[in-house]
N, C-alpha and C positions, 0 to 999 in steps of 0.2 A: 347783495351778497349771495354769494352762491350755495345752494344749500342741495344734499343727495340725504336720499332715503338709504337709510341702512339698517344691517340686521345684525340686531345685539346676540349678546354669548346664548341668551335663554331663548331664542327662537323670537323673539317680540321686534317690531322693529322701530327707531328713532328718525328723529332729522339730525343731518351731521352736516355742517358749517366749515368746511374746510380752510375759508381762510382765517377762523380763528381757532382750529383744532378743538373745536368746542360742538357738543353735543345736546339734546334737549333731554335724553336720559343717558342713565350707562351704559355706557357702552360694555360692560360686566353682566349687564340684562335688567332691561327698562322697565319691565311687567316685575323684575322680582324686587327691583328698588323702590317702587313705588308704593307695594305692599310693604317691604320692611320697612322703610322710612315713614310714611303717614300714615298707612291704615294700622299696621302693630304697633310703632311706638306713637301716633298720634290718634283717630277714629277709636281705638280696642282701648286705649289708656282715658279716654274721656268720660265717665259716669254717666253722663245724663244721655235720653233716648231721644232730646229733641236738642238739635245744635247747631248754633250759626258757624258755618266752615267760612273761611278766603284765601283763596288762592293765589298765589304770588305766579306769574307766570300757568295760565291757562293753559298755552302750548296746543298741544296735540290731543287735550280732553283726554288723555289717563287719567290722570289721578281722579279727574271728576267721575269717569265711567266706573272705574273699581270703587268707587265711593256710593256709586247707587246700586250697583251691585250688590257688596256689602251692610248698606243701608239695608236694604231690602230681606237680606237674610236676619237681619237683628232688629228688626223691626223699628228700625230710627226712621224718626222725622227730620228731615235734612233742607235748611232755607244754604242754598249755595253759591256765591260772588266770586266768579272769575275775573283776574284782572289780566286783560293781554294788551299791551301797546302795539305789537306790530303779529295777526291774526297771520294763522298759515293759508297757506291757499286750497280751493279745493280739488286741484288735484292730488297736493298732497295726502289730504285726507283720504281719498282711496286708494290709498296705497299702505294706509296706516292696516295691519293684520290683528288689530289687539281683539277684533271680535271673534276670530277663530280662535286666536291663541289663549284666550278667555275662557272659549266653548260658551260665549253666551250669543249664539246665532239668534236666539228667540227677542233679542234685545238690540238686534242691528238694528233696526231703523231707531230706536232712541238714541244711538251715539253719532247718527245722523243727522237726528232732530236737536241735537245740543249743538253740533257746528253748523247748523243752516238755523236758528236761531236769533234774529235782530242783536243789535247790542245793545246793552240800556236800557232792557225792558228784562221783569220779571216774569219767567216761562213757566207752564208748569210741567213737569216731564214724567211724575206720575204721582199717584194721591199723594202720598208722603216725601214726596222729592222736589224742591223749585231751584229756577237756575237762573241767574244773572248774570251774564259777559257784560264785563266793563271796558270799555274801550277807552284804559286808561294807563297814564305814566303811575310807577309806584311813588313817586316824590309828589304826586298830588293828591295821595288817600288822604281824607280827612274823617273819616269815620271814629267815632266815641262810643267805646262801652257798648261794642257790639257784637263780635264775634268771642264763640266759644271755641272755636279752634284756629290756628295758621297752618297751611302747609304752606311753607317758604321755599318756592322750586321756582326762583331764579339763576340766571344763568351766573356760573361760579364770578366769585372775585377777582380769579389771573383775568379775565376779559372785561368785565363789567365792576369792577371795586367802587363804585358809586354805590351800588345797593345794599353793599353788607356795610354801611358804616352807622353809626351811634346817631344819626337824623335821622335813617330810612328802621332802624330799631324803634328809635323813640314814637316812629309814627303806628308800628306796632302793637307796641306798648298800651297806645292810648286806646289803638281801634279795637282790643278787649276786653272779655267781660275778667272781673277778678275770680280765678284759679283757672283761665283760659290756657292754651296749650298751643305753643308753637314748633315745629318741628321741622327741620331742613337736615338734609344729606351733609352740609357743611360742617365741617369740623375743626374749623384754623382759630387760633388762638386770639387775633385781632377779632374774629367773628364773637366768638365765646365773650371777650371783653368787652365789646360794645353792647354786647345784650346785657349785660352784668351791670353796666353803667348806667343805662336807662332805667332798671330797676330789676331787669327779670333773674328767675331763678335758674340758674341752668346746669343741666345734667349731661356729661358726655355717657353715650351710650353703645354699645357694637353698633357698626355701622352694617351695611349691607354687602353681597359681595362684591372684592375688588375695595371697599374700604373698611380702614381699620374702628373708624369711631364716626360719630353725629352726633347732635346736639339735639337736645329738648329743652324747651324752657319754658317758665310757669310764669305766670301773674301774679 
């Protein structure tokens, strides 16, 4: 499938997928969704200063990089499980700008050292920070009563509606700890219901720019 580098509204840039009009962030601006969506209403809403994160869709290592970034200023201890099925390449990767656009130049070679990284193996990437790429389908998670957070950045339902359905929730569900915290850009009403069904609690909340709401949902 054919995929170009592009430059969102905030300066940050994404991978865009043309033949399914589909994006790895917004295209409204990748660097500012990812902060609103997981680190304010996910990471900043979570209590505890030590947290198992998983990541639904690893992608292009944002969310993970603003996550040690972040980590680091707030003094968290972060065990962190990427899960990616089909890894970008590494050309792409240098093409990704999120470390200038970040202004965290002092920390290029660690968003380096996350995607040249083995898969399947736990790395450490600094005293308080570990990192796990799984090189895995989300319909084969089977983890229990593990993680303290989700960030749920799969690619939307018009393309992929396998993933947002009441299986791939329930699997969720199970892989956390109770008052754990999941959090996705997505906002559709069959989304909202399947998590509802499985058990979760779920909270529509502003969305980021370019959408109107998002969901959180509790354990």
């Amino acid at each position: 499938m054919k995929r170009e580098i592009i430059i969102t509204s905030d300066g940050s840039t994404t991978i865009y997928m043309p033949d399914w009009d589909e994006q790895y962030h917004s295209k409204h601006g990748a660097i500012q969704e990812a902060y609103h969506v997981f680190i304010k209403s996910g990471l900043e809403a979570h209590p505890s200063k030590n947290l198992n994160i998983l990541e639904i869709g690893f992608g292009t290592g944002l969310n993970c990089f603003i996550t040690l970034i972040e980590g680091a200023k707030n003094n968290l201890t972060v065990d962190y499980v990427g899960i990616e099925a089909y890894p970008i390449k590494e050309d792409e990767i240098l093409q990704l700008n999120y470390v200038s656009e970040l202004e965290a130049r002092n920390l290029a070679h660690k968003f380096e050292e996350m995607h040249l990284f083995p898969w399947d193996a736990k790395q450490q990437v600094n005293e308080n920070f570990h990192l796990t790429k799984r090189k895995q389908f989300i319909k084969d998670i089977a983890d229990i009563n593990t993680f303290d957070l989700i960030y749920f950045d799969a690619f939307g339902a018009r393309v992929q509606p396998e993933l947002w359905t009441e299986e791939i929730f329930g699997k969720m569900f199970e892989a956390m700890k109770p008052g754990g915290i999941l959090v996705t850009y997505s906002a559709k009403g069959s989304v909202r219901r399947a998590m509802q069904t499985v058990g979760f609690t779920v909270t529509r909340l502003p969305g980021p720019p370019g959408k109107r709401e998002m969901l959180r949902a509790v354990k």
